[in-house]
C-alpha positions as a Python dict, from the first residue, in 0.01 Angstrom:
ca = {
    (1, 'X'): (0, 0, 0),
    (2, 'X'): (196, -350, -25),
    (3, 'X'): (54, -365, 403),
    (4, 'X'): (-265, -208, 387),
    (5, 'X'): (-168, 174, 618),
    (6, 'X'): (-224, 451, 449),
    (7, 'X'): (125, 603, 496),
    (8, 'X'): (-11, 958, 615),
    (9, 'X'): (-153, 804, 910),
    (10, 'X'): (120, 554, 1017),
    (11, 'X'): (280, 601, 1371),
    (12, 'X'): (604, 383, 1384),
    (13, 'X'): (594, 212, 1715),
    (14, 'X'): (897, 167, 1986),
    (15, 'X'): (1091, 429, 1894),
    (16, 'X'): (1152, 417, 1534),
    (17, 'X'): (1123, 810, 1514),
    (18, 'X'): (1368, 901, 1765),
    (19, 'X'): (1629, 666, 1608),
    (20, 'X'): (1578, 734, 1264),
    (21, 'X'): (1562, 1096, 1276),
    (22, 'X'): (1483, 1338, 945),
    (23, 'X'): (1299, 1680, 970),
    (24, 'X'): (1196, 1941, 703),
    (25, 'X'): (1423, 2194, 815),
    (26, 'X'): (1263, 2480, 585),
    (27, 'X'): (1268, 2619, 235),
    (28, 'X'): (1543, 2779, 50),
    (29, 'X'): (1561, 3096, -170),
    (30, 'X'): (1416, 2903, -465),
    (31, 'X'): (1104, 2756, -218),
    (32, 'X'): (1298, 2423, -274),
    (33, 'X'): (1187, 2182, 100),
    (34, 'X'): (1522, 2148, 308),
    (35, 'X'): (1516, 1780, 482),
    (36, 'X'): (1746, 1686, 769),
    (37, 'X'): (1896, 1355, 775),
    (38, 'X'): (2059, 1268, 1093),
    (39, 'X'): (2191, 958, 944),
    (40, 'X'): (2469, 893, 1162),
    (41, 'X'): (2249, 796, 1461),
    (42, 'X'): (2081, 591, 1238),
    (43, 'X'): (2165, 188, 1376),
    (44, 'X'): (1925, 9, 1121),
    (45, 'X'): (2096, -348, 1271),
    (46, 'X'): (1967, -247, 1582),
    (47, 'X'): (1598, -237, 1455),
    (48, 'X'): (1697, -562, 1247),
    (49, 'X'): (1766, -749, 1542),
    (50, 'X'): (1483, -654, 1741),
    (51, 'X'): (1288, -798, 1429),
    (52, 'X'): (1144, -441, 1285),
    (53, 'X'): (1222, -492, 974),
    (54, 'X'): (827, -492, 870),
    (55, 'X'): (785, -140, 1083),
    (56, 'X'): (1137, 31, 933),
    (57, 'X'): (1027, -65, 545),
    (58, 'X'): (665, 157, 670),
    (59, 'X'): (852, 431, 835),
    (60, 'X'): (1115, 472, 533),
    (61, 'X'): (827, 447, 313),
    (62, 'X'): (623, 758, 495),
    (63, 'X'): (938, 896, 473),
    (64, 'X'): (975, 906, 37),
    (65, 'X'): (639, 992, 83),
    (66, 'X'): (670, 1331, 317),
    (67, 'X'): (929, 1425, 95),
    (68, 'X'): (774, 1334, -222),
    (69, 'X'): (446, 1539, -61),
    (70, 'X'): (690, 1860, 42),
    (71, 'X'): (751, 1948, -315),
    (72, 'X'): (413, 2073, -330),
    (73, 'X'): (370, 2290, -5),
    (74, 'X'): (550, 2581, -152),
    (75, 'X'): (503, 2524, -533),
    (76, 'X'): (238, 2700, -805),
    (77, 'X'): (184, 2710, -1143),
    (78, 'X'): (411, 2998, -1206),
    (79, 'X'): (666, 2849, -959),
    (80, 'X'): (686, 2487, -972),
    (81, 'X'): (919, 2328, -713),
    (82, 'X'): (1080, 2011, -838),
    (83, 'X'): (1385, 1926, -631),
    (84, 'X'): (1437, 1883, -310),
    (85, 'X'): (1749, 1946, -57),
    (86, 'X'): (1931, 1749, 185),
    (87, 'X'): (2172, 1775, 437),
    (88, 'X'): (2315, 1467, 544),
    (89, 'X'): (2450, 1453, 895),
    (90, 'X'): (2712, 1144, 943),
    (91, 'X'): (2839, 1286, 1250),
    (92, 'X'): (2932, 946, 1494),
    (93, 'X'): (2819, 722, 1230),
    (94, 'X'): (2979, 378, 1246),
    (95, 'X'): (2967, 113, 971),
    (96, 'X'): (2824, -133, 1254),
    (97, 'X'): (2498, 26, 1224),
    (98, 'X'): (2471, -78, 860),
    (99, 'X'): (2628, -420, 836),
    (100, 'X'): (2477, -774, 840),
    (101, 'X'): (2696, -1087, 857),
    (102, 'X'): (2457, -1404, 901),
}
């Protein structure tokens, strides 16, 4: 790891997790994980400009990873489970949260 945490084991600090919110939701018919996005609550210039950017790159990484990892909960050799499924909730999303003008 390019900062030396094992990813399993990092806990984002000062609220990272309740702004960035994502959550396996369940499995479908095909045992296929079910991930949550609520990306329109999601201000990444907010973290930006309290200088996070270090912390947000970790947490987004643990992120891949937990999904990455979820394809395996559910799968076996006669069932292997190789996609996964999002729902992606913009709801209130504004393009502030995403832009940078230095």
């Amino acid at each position: 790891m390019q900062y030396g945490i094992a990813l399993e084991n990092y806990k984002a600090p000062d609220g990272i997790p309740k702004r960035y919110v994502y959550y396996l939701a369940g499995y479908d018919h095909e045992d296929r994980p079910i991930w949550i996005i609520e990306g329109g609550k999601w201000n990444v210039m907010e973290g930006v400009l309290k200088g996070q950017n270090k912390e947000i790159e970790i947490y987004f990484m643990q992120m891949v990873q937990r999904f990455r990892d979820s394809l395996s909960d559910r799968s076996t050799a006669d069932n292997p489970v190789t996609q996964l499924v999002f729902l992606l909730d913009f709801a209130d999303f504004d393009f502030a949260q995403i832009r940078h003008i230095p």
